[in-house]
C-alpha positions in Angstrom: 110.3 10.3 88.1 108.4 13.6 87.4 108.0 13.9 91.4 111.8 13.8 91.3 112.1 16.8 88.4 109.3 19.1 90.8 112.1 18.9 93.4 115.1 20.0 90.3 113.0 22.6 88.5 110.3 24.8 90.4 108.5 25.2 86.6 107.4 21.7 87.1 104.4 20.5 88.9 103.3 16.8 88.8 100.5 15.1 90.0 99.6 11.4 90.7 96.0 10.2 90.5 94.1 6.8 91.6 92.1 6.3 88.8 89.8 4.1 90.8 89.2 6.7 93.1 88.6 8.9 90.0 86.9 7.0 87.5 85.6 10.4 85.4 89.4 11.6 85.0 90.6 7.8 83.6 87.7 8.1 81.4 88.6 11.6 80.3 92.4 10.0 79.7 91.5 7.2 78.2 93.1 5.2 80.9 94.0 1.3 80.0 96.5 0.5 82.1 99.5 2.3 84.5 101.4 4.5 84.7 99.8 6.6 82.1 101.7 9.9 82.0 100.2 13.1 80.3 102.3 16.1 80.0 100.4 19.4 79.2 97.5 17.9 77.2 100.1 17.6 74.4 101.7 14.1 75.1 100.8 11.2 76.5 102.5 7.9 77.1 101.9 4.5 79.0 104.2 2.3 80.6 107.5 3.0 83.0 110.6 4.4 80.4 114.0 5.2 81.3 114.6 8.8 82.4 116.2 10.3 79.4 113.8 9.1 77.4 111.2 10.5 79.9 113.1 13.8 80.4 113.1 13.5 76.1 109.3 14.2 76.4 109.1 16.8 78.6 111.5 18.9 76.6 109.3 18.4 73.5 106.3 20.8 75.2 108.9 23.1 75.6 108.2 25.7 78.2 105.9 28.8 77.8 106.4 31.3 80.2 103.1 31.9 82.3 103.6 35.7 83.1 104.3 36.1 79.3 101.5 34.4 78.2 98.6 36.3 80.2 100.6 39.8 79.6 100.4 38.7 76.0 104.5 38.5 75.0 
């Protein structure tokens, strides 16, 4: 599903990771079982959910312009 928004917004990257191929990450994470889906540090959730409710948590972060940030606006 958050492959699927990449393609519908170009402010949202995703990335999938084997956590046995990455042990140190689904340490880091806290990993216990899949999918286990972090959003910006700030949320994290395991288990499949229906899309609103997926697309629910992704508006919560809200969205912080990048350019702004570093130009401090």
């Amino acid at each position: 599903m958050a492959h699927g928004m990449t393609l519908e917004n170009k402010l949202i990257t995703a990335d999938v990771v084997e956590v046995r191929e990455f042990p140190n990450m689904a340490r880091q994470y806290n990993v216990s079982s899949v999918p286990q889906t972090v959003i910006n540090q700030m949320i994290e959730f395991t288990g499949a959910i229906p899309e609103d409710q997926f697309l629910e948590k992704v508006m919560q972060v809200g969205y912080e312009d990048p350019e702004a940030a570093q130009n401090g606006v």
